[in-house]
PDB file as gemmi writes it, atoms N, CA and C in Angstrom:
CRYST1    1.000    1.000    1.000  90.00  90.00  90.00 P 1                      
ATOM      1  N   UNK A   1     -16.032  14.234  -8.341  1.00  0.00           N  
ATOM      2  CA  UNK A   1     -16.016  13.438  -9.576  1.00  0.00           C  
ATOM      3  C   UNK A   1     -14.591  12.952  -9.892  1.00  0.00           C  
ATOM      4  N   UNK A   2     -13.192  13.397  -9.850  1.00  0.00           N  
ATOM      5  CA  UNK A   2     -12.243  13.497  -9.900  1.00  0.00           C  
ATOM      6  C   UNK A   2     -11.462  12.626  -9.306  1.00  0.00           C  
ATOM      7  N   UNK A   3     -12.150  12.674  -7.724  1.00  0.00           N  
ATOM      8  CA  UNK A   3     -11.342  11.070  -7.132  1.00  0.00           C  
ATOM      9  C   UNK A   3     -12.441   9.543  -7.659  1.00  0.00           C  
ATOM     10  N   UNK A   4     -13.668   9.844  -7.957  1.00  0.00           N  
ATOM     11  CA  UNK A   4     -14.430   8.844  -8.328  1.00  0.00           C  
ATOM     12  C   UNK A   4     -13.715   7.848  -9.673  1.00  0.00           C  
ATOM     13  N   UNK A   5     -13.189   8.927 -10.440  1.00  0.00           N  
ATOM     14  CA  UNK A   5     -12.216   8.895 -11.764  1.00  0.00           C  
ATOM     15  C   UNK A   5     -11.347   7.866 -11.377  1.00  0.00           C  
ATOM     16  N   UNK A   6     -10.320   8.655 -10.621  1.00  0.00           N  
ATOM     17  CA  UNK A   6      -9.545   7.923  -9.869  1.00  0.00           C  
ATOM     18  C   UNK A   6      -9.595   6.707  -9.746  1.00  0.00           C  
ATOM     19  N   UNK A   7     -10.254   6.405  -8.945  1.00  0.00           N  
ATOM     20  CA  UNK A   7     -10.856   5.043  -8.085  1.00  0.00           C  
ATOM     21  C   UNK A   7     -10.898   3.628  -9.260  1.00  0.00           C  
ATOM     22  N   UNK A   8     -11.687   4.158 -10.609  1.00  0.00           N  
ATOM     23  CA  UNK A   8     -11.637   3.614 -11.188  1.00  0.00           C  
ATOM     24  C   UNK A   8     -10.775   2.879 -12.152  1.00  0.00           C  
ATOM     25  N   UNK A   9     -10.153   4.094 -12.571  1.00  0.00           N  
ATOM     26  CA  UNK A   9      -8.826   3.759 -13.174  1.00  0.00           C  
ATOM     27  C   UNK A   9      -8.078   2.650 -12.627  1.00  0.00           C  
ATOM     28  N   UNK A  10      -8.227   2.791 -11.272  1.00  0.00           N  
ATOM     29  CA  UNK A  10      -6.979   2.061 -10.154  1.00  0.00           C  
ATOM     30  C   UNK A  10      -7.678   0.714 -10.651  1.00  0.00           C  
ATOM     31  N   UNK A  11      -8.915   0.484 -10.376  1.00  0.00           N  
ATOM     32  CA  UNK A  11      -9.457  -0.926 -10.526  1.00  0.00           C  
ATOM     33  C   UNK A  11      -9.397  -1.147 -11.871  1.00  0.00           C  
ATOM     34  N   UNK A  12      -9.195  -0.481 -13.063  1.00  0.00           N  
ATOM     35  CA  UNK A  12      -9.161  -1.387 -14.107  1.00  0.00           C  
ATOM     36  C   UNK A  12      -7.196  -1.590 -14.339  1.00  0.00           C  
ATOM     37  N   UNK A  13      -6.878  -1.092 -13.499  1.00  0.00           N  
ATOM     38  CA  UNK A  13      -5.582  -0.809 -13.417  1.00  0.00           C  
ATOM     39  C   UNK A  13      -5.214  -2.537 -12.754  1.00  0.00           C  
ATOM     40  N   UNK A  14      -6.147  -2.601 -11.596  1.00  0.00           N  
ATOM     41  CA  UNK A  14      -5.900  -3.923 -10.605  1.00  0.00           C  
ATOM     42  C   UNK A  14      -6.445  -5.193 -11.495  1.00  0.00           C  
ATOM     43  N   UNK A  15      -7.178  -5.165 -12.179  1.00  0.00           N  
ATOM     44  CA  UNK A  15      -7.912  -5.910 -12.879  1.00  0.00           C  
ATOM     45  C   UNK A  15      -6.898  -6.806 -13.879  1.00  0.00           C  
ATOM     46  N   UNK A  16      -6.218  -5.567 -15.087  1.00  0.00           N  
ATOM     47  CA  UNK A  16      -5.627  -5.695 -15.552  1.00  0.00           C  
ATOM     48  C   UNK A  16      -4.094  -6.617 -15.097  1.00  0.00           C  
ATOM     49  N   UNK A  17      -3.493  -6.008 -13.471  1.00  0.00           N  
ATOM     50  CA  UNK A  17      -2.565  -7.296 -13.432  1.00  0.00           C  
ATOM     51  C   UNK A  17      -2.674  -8.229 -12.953  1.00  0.00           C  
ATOM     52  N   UNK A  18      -4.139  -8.476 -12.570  1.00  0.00           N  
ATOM     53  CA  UNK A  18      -4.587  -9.745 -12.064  1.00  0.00           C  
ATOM     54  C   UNK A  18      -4.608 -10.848 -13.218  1.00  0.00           C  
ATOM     55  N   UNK A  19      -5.126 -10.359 -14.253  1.00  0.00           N  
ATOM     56  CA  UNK A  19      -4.988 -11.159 -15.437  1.00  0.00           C  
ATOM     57  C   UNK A  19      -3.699 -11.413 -15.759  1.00  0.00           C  
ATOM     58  N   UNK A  20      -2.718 -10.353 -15.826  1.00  0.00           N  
ATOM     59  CA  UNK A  20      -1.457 -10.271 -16.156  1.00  0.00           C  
ATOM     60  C   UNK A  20      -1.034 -11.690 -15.438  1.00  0.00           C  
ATOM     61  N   UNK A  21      -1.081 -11.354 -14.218  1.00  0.00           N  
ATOM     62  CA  UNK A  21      -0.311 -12.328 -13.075  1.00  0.00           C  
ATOM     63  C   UNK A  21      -0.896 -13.998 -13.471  1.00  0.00           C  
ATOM     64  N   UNK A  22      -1.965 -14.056 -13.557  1.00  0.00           N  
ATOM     65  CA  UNK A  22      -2.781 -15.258 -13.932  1.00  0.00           C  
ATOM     66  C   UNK A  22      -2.393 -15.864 -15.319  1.00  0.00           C  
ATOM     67  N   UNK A  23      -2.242 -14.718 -16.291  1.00  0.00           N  
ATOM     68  CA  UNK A  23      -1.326 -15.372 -17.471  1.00  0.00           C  
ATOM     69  C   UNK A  23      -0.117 -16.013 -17.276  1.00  0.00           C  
ATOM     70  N   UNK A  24       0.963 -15.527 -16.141  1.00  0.00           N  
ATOM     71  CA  UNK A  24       2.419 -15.933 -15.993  1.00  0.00           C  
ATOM     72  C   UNK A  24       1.911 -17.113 -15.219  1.00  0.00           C  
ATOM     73  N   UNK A  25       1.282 -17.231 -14.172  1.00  0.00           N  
ATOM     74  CA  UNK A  25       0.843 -18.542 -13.204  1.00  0.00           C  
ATOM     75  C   UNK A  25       0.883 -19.687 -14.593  1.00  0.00           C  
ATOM     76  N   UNK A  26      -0.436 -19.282 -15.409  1.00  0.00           N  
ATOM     77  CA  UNK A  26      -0.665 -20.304 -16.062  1.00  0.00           C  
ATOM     78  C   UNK A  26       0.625 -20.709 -17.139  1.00  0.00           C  
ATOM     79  N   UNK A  27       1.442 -20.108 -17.888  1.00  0.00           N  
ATOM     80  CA  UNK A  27       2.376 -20.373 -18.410  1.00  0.00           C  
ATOM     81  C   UNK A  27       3.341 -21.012 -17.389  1.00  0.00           C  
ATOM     82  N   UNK A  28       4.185 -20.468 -16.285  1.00  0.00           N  
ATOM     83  CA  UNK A  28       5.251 -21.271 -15.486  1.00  0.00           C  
ATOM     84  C   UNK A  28       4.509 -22.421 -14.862  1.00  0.00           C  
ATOM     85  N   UNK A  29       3.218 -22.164 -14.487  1.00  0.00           N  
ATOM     86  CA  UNK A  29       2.958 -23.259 -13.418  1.00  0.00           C  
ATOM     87  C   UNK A  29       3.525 -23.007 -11.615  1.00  0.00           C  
ATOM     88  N   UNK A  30       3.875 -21.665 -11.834  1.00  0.00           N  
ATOM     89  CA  UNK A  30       4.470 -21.364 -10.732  1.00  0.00           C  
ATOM     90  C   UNK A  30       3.794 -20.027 -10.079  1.00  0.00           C  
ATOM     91  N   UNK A  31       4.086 -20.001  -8.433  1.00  0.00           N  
ATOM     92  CA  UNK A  31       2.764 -18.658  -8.512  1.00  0.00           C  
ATOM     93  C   UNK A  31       3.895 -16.954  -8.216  1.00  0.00           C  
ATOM     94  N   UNK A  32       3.892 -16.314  -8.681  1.00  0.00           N  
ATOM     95  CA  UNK A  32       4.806 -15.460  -8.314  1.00  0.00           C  
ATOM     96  C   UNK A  32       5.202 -14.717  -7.049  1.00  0.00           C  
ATOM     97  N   UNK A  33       3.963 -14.888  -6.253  1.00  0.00           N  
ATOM     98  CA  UNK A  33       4.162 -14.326  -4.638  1.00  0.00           C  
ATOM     99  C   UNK A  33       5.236 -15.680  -3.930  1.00  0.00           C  
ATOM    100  N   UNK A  34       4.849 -16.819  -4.587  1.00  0.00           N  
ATOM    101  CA  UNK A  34       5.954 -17.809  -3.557  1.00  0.00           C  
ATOM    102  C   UNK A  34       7.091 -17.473  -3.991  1.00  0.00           C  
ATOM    103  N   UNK A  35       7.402 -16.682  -5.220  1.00  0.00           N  
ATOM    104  CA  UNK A  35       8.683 -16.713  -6.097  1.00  0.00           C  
ATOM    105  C   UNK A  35       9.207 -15.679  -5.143  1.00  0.00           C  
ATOM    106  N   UNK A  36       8.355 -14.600  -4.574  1.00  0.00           N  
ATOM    107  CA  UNK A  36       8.893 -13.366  -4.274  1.00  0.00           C  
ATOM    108  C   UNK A  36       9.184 -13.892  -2.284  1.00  0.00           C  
ATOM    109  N   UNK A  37       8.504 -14.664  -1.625  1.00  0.00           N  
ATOM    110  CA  UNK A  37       8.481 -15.011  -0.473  1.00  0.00           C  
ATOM    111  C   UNK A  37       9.418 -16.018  -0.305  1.00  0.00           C  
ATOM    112  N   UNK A  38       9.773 -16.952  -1.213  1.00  0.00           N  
ATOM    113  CA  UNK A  38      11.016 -17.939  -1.085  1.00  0.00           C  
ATOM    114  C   UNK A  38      11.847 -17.960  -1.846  1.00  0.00           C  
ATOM    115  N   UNK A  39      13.111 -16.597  -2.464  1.00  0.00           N  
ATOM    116  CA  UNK A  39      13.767 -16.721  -3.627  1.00  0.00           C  
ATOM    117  C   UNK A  39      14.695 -17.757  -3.570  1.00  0.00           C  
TER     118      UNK A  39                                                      
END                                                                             
């Protein structure tokens, strides 16, 4: 039950900076993995 816990957390965990990340996209207009792949 404990790692099932786990598991979940992580995904509302992933969820959460997917939105995060999708908020900054949509504000700069810019995507942050190119930011991090071509500084």
């Amino acid at each position: 039950m404990k790692g099932s816990v786990g598991i979940e957390r992580r995904r509302i965990l992933l969820v959460k900076n997917m939105k995060y990340i999708h908020s900054l996209v949509k504000k700069h207009e810019v995507h942050p993995f190119d930011e991090m792949f071509h500084p």
